[in-house]
C-alpha positions as CSV (number, residue, x, y, z in Angstrom):
1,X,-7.1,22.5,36.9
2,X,-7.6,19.7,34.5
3,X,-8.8,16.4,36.1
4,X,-6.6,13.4,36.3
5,X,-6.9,10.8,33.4
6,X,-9.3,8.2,34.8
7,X,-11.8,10.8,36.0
8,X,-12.2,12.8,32.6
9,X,-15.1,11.6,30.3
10,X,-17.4,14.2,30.1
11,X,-21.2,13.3,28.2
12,X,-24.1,14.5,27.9
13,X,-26.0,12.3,30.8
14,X,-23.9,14.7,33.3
15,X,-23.8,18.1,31.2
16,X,-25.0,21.8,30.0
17,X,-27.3,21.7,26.9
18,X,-26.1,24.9,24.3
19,X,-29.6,26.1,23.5
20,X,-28.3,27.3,20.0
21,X,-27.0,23.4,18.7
22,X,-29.0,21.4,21.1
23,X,-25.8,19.7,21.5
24,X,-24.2,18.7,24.8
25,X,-21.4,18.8,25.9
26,X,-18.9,15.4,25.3
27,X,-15.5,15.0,25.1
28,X,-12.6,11.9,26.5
29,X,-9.2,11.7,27.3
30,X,-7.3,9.7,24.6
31,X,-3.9,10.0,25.3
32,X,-1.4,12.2,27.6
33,X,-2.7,15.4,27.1
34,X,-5.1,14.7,24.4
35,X,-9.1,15.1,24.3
36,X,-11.2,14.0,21.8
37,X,-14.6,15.7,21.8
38,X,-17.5,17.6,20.2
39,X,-18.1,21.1,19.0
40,X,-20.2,22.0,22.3
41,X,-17.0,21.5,24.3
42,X,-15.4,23.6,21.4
43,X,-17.5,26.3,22.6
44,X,-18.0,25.7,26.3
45,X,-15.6,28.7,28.0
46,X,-16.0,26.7,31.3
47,X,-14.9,22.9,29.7
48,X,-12.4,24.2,28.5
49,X,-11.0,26.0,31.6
50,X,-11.9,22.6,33.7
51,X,-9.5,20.3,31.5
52,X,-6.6,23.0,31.0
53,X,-7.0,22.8,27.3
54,X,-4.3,25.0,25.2
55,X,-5.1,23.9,21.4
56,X,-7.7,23.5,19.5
57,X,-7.7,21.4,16.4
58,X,-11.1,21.6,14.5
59,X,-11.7,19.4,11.6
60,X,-15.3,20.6,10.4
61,X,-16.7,22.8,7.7
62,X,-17.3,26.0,9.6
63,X,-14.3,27.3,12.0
64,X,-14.9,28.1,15.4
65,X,-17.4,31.4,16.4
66,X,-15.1,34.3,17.3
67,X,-16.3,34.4,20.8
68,X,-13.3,31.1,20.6
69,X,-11.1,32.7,18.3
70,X,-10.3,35.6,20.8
71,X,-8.9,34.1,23.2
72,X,-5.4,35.1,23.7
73,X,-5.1,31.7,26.0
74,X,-5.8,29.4,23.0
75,X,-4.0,28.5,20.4
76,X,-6.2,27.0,17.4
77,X,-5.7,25.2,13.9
78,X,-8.4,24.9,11.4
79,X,-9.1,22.3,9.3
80,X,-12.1,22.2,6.6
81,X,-13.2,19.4,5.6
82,X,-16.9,17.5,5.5
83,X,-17.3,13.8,6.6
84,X,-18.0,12.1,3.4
85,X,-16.0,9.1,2.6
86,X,-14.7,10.8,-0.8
87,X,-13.1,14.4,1.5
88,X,-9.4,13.8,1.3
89,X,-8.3,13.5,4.7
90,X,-4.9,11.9,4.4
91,X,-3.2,14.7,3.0
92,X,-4.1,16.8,6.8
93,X,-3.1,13.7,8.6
94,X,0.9,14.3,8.8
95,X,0.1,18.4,9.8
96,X,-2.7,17.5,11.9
97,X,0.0,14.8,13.9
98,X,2.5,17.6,13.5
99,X,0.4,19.9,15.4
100,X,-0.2,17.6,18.1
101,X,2.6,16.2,18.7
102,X,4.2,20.0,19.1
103,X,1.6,21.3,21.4
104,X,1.5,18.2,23.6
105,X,5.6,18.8,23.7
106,X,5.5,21.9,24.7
107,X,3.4,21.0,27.9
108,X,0.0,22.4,25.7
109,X,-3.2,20.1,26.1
110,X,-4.8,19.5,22.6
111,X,-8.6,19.4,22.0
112,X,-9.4,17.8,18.7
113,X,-13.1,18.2,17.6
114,X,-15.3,17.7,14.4
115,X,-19.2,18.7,14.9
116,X,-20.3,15.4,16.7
117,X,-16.6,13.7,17.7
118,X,-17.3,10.9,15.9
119,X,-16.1,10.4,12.5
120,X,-13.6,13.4,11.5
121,X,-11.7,14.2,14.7
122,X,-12.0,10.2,15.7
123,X,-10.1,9.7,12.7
124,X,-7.5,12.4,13.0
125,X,-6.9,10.7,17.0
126,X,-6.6,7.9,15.3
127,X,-4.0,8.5,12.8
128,X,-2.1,10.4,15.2
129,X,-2.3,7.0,18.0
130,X,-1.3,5.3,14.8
131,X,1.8,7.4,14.6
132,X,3.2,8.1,17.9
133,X,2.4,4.2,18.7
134,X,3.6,2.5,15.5
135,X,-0.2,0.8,15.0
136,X,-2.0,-0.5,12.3
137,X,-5.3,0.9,11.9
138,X,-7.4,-1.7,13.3
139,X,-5.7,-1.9,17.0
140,X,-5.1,2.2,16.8
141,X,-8.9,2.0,16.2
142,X,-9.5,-0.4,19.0
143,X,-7.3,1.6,21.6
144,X,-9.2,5.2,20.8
145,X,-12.6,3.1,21.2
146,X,-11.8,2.1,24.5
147,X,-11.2,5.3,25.4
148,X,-14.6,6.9,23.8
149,X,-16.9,4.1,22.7
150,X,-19.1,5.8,20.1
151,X,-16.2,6.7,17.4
152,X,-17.2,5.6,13.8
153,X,-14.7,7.0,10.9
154,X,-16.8,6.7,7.8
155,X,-15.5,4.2,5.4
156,X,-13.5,6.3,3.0
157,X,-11.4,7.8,5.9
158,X,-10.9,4.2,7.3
159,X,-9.2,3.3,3.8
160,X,-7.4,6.7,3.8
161,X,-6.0,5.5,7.8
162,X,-5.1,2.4,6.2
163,X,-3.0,3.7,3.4
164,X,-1.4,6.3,6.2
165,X,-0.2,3.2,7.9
166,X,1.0,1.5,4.6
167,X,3.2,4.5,3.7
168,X,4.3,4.1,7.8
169,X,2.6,7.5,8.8
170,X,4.4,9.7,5.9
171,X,3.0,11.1,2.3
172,X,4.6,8.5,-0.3
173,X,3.7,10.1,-3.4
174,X,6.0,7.2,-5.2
175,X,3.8,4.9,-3.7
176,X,1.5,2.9,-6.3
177,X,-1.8,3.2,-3.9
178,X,-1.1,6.6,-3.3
179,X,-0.9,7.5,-6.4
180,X,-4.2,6.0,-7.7
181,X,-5.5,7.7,-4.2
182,X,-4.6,10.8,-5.6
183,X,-5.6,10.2,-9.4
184,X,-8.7,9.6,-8.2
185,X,-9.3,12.7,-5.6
186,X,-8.0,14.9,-8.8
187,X,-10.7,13.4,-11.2
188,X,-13.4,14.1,-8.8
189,X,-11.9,18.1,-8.3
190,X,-11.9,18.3,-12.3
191,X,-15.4,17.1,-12.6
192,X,-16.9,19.5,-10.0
193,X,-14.7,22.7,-11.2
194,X,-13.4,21.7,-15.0
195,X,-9.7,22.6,-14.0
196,X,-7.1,20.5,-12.3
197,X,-6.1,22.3,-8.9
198,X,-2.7,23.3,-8.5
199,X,-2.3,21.4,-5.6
200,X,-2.9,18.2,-8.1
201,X,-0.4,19.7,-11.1
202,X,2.5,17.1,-9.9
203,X,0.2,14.6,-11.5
204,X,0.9,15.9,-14.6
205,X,3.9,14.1,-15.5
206,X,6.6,15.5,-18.5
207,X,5.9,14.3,-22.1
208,X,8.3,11.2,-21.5
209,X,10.0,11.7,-25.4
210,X,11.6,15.1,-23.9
211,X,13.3,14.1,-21.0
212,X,17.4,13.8,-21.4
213,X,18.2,13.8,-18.0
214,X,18.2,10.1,-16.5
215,X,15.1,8.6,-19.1
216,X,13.4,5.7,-17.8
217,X,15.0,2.9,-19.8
218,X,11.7,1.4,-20.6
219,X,8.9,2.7,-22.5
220,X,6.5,2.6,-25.2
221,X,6.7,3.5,-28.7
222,X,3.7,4.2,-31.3
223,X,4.1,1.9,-34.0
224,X,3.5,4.1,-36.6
225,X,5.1,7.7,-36.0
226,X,7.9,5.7,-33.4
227,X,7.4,8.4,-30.8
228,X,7.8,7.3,-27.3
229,X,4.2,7.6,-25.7
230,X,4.9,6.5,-22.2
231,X,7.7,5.2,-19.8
232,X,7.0,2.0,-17.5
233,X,7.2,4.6,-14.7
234,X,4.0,6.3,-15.9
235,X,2.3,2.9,-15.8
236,X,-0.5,3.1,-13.4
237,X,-0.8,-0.8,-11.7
238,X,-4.0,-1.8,-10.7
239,X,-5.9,-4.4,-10.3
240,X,-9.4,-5.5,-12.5
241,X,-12.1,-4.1,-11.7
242,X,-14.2,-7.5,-11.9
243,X,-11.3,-9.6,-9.7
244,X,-12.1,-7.0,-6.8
245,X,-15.7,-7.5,-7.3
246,X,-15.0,-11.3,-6.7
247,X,-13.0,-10.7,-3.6
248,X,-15.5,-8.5,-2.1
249,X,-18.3,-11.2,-2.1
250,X,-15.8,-13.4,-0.4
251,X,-15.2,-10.5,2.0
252,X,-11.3,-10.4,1.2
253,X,-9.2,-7.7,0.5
254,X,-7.2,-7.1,-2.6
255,X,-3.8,-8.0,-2.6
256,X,-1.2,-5.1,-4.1
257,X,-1.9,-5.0,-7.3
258,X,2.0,-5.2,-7.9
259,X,1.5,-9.0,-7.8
260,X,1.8,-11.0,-11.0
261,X,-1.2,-12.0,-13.3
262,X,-3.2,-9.0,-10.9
263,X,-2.4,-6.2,-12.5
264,X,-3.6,-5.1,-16.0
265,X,-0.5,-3.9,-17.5
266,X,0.7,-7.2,-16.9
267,X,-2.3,-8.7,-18.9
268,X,-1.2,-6.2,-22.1
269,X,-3.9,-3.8,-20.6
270,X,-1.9,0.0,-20.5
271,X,-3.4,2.8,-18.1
272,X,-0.8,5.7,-18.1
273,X,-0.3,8.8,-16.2
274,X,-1.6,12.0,-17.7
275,X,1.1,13.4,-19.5
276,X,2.2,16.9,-20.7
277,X,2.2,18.0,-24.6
278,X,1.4,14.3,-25.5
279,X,1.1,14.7,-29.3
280,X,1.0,11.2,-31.5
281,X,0.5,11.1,-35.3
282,X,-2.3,9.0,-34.5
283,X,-3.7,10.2,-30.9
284,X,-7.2,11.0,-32.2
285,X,-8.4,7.2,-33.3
286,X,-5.8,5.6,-31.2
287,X,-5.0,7.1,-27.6
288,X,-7.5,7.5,-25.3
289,X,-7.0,11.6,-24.0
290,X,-10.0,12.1,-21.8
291,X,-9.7,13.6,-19.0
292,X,-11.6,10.6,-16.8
293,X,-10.2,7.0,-18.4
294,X,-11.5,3.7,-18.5
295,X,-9.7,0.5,-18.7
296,X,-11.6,-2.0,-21.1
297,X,-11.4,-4.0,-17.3
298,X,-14.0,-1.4,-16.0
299,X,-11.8,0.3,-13.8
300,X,-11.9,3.9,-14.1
301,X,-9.4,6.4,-13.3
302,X,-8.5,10.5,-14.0
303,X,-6.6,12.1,-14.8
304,X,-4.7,9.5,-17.4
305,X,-4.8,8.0,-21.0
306,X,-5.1,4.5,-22.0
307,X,-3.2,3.2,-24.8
308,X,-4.4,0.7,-27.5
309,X,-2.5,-2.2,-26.9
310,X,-2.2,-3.1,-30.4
311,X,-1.0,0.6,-31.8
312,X,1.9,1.0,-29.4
313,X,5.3,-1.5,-28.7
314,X,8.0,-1.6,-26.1
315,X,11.2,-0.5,-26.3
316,X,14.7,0.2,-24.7
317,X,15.7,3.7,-25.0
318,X,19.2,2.2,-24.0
319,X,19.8,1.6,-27.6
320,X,19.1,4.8,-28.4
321,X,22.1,6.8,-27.0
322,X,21.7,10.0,-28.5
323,X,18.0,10.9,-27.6
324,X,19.1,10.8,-23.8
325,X,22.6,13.4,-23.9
């Protein structure tokens, strides 16, 4: 029979040492019917047993040892991911909540772990507190401390929690800082394996002079060839490179970079989406194509293409009724 809430908080000043991880047993109670804890309560057959757990979430690089897997009792989800602050972690956050929320629903008791408890399954908690609370990340954060006082997301999955509760605790793929989030996860998949995953191929948008269904009525023109080169929807906002260094030695954040005079389109500065079949007359000398782009601001970001200010122009496709039946 599982304890009652204010008695469970199992560490290792009261536990069994696991000769093969010299890891002991630790795990808390976070919520109704959710434990936060390490892979040696993972593994422990008797833990287990003692609290009444059902699930098993696992965020770590290695699943758990079949010994685990076997058991008919259990019911166990598997996610892989390594506690560096450039893993994407966001995108498990929604199915990780998902599972959790099901499980605890259906009268299950959920067991999330990483290896130690302290930076990957702390931060899943803490998304799914986020959620099921309506928190920001700092008081979510605050609330799973209290509960288990050596948590420590690392900082990459602390911005990642913070965007999750921007985009209110859904995957906003309109949204501007979720989009750059993702540019910049796909840049560092095409440098490590020299192809963009599929999972990434929505970034890719359609070469913007093709569409004729519902155009964007803004975009940009080469001067010389007039073929339309981008819409203001593949604009990618953000904000100069050397204004966030500024704001970080006065320890403040960076404001959306939506706001005027902040961003660098705004400033004649034009970062675009990476687009499909993009051909220009003059795209050698005067379009940026590379796969990894840098704005002449020092921000860098990939997939996408900068344009040469000077080479293309805006435009109203409006006036041009015929390219859009």
């Amino acid at each position: 029979m599982a304890r009652q809430i204010a008695d469970v908080e199992i560490h290792a000043s009261d536990t069994r040492d696991l000769d093969d991880d010299n890891l002991d047993v630790s795990v808390d109670l976070i919520d109704d019917g959710l434990y936060l804890g390490n892979l040696a309560c993972a593994r422990d057959h008797k833990t287990l047993e003692q609290l009444g757990v059902t699930h098993i979430l696992t965020v770590d690089l290695v699943p758990l040892p079949r010994s685990i897997l076997d058991q008919t009792s259990l019911i166990i989800k598997y996610i892989k991911l390594a506690d560096v602050p450039k893993e994407d972690l966001i995108t498990h956050l929604p199915e990780c909540n998902d599972f959790i929320k099901d499980s605890i629903a259906n009268g299950g008791k959920v067991l999330v772990h990483c290896y130690f408890g302290v930076s990957r399954s702390a931060s899943v908690v803490i998304g799914y507190i986020m959620e099921k609370y309506g928190l920001c990340y700092e008081d979510a954060f605050v609330l799973v401390k209290s509960k288990r006082r050596f948590i420590g997301p690392n900082n990459g999955f602390v911005a990642q929690l913070k965007l999750f509760g921007h985009m209110e605790y859904r995957l906003n793929r309109d949204d501007p800082r979720y989009k750059q989030f993702r540019l910049k996860m796909a840049g560092q998949k095409l440098k490590q394996v020299k192809i963009l995953p599929q999972c990434f191929a929505d970034l890719i948008k359609p070469d913007p002079g093709l569409i004729r269904e519902r155009p964007d009525p803004i975009v940009y023109r080469c001067k010389k060839c007039r073929r339309i080169v981008a819409s203001q929807s593949n604009i990618i906002p953000h904000i100069p490179k050397q204004v966030k260094v500024e704001l970080a030695k006065k320890n403040m954040r960076p404001p959306p970079s939506k706001h005027t005079g902040l961003n660098c389109a705004e400033n004649g500065q034009l970062l675009i989406e990476k687009l499909k079949n993009l051909a220009c007359q003059m795209m050698e000398s005067k379009l940026t194509a590379d796969d990894s782009c840098k704005c002449p601001c020092g921000q860098k970001v990939a997939p996408a293409f900068y344009l040469v200010p000077s080479k293309v122009e805006w435009s109203n496709i409006v006036q041009n009724v015929q390219t859009t039946v």
